[in-house]
N, C-alpha and C positions, 0 to 999 in steps of 0.2 A: 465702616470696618477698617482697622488700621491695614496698611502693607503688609505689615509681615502677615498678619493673619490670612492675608487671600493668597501670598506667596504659599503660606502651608496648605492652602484649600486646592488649591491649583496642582500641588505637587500631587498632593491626595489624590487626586482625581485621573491625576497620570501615572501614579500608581495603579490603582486597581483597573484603568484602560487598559495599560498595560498587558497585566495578569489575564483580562481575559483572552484577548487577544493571543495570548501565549499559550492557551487551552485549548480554544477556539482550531488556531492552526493545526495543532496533533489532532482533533477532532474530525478534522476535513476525511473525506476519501479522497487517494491521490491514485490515480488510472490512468491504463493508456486503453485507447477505444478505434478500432480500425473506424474509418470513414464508411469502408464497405466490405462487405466480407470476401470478395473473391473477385480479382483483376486479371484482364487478359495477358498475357502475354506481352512482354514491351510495352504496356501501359505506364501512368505515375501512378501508383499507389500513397497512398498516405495515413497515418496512424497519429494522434494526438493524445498528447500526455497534459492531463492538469487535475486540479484539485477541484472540490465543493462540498458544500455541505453537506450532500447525498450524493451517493448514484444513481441517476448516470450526469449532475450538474456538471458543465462546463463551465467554473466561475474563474479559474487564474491558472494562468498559464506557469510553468516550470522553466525558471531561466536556464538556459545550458549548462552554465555554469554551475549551478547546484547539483549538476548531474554525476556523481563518482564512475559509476560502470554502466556501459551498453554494451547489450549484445544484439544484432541483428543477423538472421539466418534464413538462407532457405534452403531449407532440408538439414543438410550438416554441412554446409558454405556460409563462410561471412560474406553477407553481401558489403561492398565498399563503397565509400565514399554519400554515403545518404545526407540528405539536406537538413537541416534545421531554420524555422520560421518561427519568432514569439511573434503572439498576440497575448491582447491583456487574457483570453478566454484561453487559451490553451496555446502550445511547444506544440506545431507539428513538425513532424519526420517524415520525409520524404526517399522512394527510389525507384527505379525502374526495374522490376526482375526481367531476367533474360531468359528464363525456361519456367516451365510446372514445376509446382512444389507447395509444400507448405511453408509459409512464412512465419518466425518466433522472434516476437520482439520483446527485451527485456533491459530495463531500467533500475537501478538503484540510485538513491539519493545521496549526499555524504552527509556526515554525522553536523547534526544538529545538538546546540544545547541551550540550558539555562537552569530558572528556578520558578519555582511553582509558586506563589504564595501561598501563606498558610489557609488560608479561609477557600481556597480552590484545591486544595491537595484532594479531596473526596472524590470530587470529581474528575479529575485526571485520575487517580487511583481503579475508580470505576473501569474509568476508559480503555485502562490497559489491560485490566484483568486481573489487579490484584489480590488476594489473598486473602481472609480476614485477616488470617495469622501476622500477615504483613503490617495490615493498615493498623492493626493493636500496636504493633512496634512502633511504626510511627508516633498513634500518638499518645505514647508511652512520654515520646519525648517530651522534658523540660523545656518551658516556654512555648511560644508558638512560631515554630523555625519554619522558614521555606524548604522545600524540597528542591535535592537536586536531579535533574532527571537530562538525558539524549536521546537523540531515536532517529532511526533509518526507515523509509521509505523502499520498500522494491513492490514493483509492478509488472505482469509479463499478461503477455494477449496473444492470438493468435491469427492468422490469416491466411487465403488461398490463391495461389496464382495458378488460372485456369483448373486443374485437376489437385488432388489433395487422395489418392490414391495409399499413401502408406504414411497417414495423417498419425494413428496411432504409432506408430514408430515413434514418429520426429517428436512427438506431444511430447512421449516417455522421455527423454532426454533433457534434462537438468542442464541447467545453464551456469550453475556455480553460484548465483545469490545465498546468502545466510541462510535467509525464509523464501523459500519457494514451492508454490505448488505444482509439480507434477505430476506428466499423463501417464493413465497405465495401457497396456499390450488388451487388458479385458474389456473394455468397453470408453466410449469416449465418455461416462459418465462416473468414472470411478479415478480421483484425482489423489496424491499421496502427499499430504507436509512436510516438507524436505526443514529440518533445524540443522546449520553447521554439518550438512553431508548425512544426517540419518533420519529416518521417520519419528516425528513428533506424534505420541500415538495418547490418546484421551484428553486428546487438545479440539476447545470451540472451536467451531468453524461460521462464521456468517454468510448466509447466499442472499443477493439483494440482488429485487430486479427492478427494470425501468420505472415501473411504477411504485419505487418508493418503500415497499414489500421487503420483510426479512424474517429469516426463517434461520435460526442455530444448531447448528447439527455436532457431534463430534465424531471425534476419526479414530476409528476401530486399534486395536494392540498395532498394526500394524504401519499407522498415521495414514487411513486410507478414510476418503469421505468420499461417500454416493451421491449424488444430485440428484441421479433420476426420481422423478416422481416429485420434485420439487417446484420449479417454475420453468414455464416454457418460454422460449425467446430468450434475449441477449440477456445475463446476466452476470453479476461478481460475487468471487468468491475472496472473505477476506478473514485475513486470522492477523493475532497480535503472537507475538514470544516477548517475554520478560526475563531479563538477567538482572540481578541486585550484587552491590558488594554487600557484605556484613556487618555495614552502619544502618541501621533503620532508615536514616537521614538522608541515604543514598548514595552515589547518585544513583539512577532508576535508568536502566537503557535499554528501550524497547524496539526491536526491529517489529516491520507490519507489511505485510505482504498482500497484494490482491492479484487478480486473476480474470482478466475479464474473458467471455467467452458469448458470438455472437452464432448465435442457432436458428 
């Protein structure tokens, strides 16, 4: 085989690595997962954030620096000065609370981007929750173009130091992410999809639990979803939002929110 030709074989090959790869990664579930669910008092607590294939996989850790906003609270105090540890498997967070309370930790990612190849567009399109109406537009388009697409990452979980007494209080309280799910005052099993400050309302919702298990619900007029009667034990709660500009072409920018919650 001459040079150039295994030059083009080679490129080839790192092209569509590439691409998948590039699918792959927005496919992950990205979580944060207490270690345990309730710490005494002036104990360490700790909480790790990472990505995998499924939930609840710990496969790759969240460098700090990919991290845009944290919030950490117990009750309605920012706890200060918490630790950060990579490993390859997960970013854990570390602090010591100093009273009772519920602890709310919450993570956003910064904007990520690139291009989809064309022969993966289906599948990422899938992933997000596109549209038919959409994916026509796409490939409406002349030739066979990449797609441009970004997407943010938020995560929030919950946890208890010693007592957790006016849990549904602190749950209800939004922490300001794009997409987040919030608790309601009625029940710890009735959670609202916060889009950009208001209820996202006839929007999927997916509940996945330890064992791999997923179950899509959607969230009533008033962006409200039930779990009860869903799965028992630790489990996530995850949804996509999609915003397009008015090129078919893109770019495509998807925030995606999860929720973990240990029962």
């Amino acid at each position: 085989m001459k040079k150039i030709q295994i030059q083009q074989l080679i490129i080839r090959w790192i092209c569509l690595f590439s691409s998948i790869i590039t699918l792959e990664a927005l496919a992950h579930d990205t979580f944060l997962l207490p270690v345990q669910e309730n710490y005494p008092i002036g104990s360490n607590a700790e909480i790790r954030i990472s990505s995998g294939l499924a939930f609840p996989e710990q496969t790759w850790g969240i460098d700090e620096s990919r991290i845009e906003f944290t919030s950490l609270k117990l009750n309605e105090e920012i706890i200060n000065s918490p630790t950060f540890a990579l490993s390859k498997e997960y970013l854990s967070i570390g602090f010591t609370a100093p009273k009772s309370g519920l602890v709310t930790v919450a993570l956003s990612t910064k904007v990520r981007s690139g291009a989809i190849d064309n022969e993966n567009v289906d599948g990422y399109l899938e992933e997000i929750g596109a549209s038919a109406r959409l994916r026509e537009a796409f490939h409406a388009l002349p030739g066979k173009p990449a797609l441009q697409r970004s997407y943010v990452k938020h995560t929030k979980t919950f946890l208890c130091v010693e007592l957790c007494d006016a849990r549904l209080k602190f749950m209800a309280k939004p922490v300001g992410q794009k997409l987040e799910f919030v608790g309601t005052r009625e029940s710890e099993s009735i959670f609202v999809l916060v889009y950009e400050g208001k209820p996202l309302s006839n929007h999927p919702v997916e509940v996945k639990n330890v064992a791999k298990e997923t179950i899509t619900l959607i969230t009533d007029p008033n962006g409200k979803v039930n779990i009860s009667g869903t799965f028992s034990g630790t489990l996530m709660l995850a949804a996509i939002a999609l915003s397009v500009t008015d090129e078919p072409e893109g770019p495509y920018h998807s925030d995606q929110a999860t929720l973990v919650l240990l029962r």
